[in-house]
MARNUBA-135416 format. One line per 5 residues: number of its first residue (from 1); for each residue x, y, z of N, C-alpha, C, O. Coordinates in steps of 0.2 Angstrom, whole numbers. Layout:
NUM = X Y Z X Y Z X Y Z X Y Z | ... .
END
This chain:
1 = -480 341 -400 -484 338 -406 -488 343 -409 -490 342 -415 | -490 347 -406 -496 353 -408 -494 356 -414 -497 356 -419 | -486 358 -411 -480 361 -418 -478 356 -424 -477 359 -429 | -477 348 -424 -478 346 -430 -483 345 -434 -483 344 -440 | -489 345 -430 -496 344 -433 -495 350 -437 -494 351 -443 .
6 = -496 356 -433 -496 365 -438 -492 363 -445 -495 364 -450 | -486 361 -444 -483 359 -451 -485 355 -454 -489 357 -457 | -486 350 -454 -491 345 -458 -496 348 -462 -496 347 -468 | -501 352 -457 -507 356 -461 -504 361 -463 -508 366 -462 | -500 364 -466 -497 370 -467 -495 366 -475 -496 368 -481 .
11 = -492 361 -474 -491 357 -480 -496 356 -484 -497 358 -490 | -500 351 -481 -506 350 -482 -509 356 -487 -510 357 -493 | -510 360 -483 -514 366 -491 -510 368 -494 -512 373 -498 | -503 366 -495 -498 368 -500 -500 361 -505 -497 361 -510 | -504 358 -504 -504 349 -507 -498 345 -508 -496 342 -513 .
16 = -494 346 -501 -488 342 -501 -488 337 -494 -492 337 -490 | -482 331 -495 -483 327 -490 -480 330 -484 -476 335 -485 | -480 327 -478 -475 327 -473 -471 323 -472 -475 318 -471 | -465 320 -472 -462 317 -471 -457 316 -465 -452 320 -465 | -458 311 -459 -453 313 -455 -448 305 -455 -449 299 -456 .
21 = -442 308 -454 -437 303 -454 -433 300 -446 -434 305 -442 | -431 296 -444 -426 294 -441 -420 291 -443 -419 292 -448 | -416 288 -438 -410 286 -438 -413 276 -438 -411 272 -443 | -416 275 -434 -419 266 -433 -419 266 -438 -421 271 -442 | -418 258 -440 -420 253 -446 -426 251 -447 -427 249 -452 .
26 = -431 251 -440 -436 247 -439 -442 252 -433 -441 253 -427 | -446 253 -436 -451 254 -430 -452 249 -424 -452 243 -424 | -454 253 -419 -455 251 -412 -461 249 -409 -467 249 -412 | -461 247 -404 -466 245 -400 -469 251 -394 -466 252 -389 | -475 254 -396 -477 259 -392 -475 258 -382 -474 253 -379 .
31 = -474 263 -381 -474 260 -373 -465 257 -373 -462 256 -367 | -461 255 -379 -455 250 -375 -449 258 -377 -450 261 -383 | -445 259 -371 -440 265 -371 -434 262 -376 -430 266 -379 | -433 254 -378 -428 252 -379 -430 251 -389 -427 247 -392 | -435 254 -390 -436 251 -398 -436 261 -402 -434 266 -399 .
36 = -438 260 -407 -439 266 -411 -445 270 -409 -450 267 -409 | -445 274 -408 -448 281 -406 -452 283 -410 -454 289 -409 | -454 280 -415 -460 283 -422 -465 280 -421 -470 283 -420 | -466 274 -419 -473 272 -416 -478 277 -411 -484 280 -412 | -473 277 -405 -475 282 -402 -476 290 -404 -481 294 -402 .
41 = -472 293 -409 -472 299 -409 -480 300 -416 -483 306 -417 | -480 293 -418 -488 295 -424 -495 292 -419 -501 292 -421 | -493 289 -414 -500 289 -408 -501 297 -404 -505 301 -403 | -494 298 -402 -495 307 -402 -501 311 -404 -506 313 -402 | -498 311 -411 -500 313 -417 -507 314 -418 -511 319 -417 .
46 = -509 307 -420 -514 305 -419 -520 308 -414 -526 308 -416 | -517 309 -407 -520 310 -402 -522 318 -402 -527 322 -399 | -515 319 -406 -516 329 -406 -520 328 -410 -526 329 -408 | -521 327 -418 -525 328 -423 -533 327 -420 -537 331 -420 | -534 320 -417 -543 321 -414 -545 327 -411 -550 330 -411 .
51 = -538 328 -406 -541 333 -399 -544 340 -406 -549 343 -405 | -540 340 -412 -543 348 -415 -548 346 -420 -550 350 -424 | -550 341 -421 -554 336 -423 -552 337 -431 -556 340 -435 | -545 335 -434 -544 336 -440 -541 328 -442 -540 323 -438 | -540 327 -448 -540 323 -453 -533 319 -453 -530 322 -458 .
56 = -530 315 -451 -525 314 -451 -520 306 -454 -520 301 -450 | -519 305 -459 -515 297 -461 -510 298 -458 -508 303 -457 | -507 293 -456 -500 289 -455 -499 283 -458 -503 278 -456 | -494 284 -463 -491 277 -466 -484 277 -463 -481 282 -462 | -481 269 -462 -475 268 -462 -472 266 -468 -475 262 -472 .
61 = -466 270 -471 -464 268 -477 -460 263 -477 -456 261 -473 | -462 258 -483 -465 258 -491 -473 255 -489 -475 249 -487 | -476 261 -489 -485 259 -487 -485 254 -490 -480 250 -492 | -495 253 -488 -496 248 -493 -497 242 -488 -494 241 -483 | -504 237 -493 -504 230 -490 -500 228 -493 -498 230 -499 .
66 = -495 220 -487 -492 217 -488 -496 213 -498 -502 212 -500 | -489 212 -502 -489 208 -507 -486 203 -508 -483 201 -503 | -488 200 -515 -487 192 -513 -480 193 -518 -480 198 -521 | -475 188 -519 -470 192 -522 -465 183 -525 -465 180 -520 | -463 180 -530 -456 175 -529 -450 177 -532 -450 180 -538 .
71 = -446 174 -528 -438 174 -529 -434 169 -528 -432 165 -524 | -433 170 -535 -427 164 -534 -421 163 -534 -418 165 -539 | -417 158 -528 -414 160 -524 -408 153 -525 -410 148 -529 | -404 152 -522 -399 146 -525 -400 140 -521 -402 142 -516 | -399 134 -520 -400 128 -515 -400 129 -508 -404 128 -503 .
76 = -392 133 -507 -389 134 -502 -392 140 -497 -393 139 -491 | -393 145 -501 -396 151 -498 -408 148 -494 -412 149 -490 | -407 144 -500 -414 141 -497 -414 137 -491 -419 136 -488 | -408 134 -490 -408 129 -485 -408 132 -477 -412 130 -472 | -403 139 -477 -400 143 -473 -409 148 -470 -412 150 -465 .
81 = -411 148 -475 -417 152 -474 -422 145 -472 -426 148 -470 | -424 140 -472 -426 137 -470 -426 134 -462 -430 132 -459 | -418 135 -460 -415 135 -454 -414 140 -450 -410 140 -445 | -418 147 -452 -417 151 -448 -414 159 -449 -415 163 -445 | -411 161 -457 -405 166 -458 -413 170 -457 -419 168 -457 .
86 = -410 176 -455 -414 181 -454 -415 188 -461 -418 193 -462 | -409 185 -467 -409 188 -471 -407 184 -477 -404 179 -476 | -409 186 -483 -409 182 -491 -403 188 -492 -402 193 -490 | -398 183 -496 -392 190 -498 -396 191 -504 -400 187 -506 | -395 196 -508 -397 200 -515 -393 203 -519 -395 206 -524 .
91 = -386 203 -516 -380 204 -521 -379 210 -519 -382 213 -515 | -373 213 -523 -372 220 -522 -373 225 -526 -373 231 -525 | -376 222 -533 -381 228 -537 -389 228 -534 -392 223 -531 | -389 234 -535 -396 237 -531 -401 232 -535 -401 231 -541 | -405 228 -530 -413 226 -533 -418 227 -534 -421 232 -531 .
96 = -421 223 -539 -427 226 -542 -433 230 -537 -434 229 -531 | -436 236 -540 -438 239 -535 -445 237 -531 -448 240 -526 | -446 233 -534 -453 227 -531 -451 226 -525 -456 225 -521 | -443 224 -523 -440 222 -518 -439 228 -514 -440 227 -508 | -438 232 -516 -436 238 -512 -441 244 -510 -440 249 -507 .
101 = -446 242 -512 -451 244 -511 -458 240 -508 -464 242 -509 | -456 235 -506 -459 229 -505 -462 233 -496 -459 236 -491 | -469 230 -497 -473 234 -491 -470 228 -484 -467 223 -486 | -472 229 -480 -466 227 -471 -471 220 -472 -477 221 -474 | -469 215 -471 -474 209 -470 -475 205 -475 -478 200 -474 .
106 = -474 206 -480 -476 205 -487 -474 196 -487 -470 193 -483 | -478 192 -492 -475 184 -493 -472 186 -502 -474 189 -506 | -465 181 -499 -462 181 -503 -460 173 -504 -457 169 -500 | -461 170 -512 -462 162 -512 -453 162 -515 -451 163 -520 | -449 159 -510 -442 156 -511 -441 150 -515 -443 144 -513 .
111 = -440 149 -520 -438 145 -523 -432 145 -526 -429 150 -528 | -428 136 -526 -423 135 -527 -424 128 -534 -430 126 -535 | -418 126 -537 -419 122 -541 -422 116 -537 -425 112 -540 | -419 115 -530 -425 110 -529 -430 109 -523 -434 105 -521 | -429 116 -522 -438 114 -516 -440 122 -517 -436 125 -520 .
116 = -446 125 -514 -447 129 -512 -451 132 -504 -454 128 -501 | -451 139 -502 -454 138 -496 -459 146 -496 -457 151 -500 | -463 148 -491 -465 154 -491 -464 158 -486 -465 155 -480 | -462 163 -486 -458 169 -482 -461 176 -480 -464 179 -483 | -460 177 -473 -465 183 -473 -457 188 -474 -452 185 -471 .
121 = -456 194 -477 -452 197 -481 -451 205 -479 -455 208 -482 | -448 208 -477 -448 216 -475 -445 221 -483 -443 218 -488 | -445 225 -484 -443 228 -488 -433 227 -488 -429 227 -484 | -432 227 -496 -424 226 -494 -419 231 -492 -421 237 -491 | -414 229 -490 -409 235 -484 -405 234 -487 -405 230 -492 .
126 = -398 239 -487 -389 238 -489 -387 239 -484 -387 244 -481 | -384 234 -482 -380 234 -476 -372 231 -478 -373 227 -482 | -365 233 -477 -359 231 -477 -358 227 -484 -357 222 -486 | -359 234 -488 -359 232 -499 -362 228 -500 -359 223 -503 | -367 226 -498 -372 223 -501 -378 224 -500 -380 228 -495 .
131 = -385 220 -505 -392 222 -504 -393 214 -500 -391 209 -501 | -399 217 -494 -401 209 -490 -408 209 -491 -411 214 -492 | -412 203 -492 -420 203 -490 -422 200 -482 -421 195 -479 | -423 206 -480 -426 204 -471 -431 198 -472 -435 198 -477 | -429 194 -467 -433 188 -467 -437 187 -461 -433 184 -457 .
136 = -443 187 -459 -445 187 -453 -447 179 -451 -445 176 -446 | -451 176 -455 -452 169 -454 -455 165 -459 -460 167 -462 | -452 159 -459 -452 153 -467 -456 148 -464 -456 148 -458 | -460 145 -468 -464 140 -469 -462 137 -475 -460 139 -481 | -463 129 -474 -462 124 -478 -467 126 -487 -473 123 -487 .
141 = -467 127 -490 -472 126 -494 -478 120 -494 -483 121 -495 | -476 116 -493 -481 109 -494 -485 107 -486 -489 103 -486 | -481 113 -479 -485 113 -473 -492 118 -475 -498 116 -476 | -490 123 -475 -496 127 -475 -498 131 -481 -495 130 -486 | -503 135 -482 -504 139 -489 -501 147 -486 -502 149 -480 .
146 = -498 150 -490 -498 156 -489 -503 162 -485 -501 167 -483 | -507 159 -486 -514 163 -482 -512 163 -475 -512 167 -470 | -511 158 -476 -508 154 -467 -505 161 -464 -508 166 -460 | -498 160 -466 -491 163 -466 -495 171 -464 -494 175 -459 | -499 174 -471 -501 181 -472 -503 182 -467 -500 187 -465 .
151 = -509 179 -461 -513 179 -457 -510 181 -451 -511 187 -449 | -504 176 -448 -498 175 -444 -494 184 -444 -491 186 -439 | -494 187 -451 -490 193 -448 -494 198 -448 -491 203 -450 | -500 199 -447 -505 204 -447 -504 208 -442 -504 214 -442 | -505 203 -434 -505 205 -427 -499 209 -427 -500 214 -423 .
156 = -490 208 -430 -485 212 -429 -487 217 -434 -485 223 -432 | -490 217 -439 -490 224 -442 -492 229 -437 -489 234 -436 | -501 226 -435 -503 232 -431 -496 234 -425 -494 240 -425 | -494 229 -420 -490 231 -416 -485 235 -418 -485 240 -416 | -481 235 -423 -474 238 -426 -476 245 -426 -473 250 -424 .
161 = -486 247 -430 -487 252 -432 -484 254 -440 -483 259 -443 | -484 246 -441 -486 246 -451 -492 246 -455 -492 247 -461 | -496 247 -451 -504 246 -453 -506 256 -454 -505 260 -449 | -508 257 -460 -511 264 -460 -515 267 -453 -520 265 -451 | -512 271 -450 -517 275 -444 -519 282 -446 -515 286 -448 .
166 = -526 282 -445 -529 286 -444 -533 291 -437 -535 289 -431 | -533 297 -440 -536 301 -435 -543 305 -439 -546 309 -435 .
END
């Protein structure tokens, strides 16, 4: 860790980012062998950066507090997501980049020509020619307020290691 902090700060008086990439789609759970490894690898980090008592952010990309966001979406696709789909389709041209840049958690209000509901929403993916919106979990509209919902994904942000960390 000591060797990518050095880069970092090396960057850093260059006034540039670090950026590290993986292979996962998804950040992990610190401590679990069987999820994504960037969790763990910016508590590392983190833990090198105090030991030399220096300055350190970690953002998960697309930073940023969750936003509040609506889309709308066809009868059919609303019912499927009210039933459990784990993803909204978005076609196969690239989407708006609100959507794709959409920070991890974010509420997203589904409407259809005839109901709507609220959605806690991840940033969009391409998977097998097409664009999807990750769907984590729906609420009726007329059960709760979206504050509700907002509230409900806060605890996975911190766990996932979506939430800005500092050193």
């Amino acid at each position: 860790m000591e060797e990518l902090l050095g880069i970092g700060l090396r960057r850093n008086a260059k006034r540039q980012r670090l950026l590290v990439f993986c292979r996962c789609p998804l950040p992990g759970r610190p401590g679990r062998h069987d999820q994504c490894h960037r969790v763990e690898v910016a508590s590392l980090l983190l833990k090198a950066a105090a030991k030399r008592n220096v300055s350190l952010t970690i953002t998960e990309w697309p930073g940023g507090q969750p936003q509040s966001r609506a889309l709308k979406i066809d009868d059919l696709q609303l019912e499927k997501a009210k039933t459990g789909a784990r993803y909204v389709p978005l076609g196969r041209r690239q989407p708006r980049l609100e959507l794709l840049a959409l920070p991890w958690s974010s509420r997203v209000r589904l409407m259809s020509s005839k109901s709507c509901v609220q959605a806690i929403a991840d940033p969009a993916v391409y998977r097998s020619g097409k664009w999807l919106l990750p769907i984590t979990s729906v609420v009726d509209d007329r059960r709760t307020g979206g504050w509700a919902l907002h509230k409900e994904s806060l605890p996975e942000r911190r766990q996932f290691g979506l939430e800005v960390r500092k050193a």
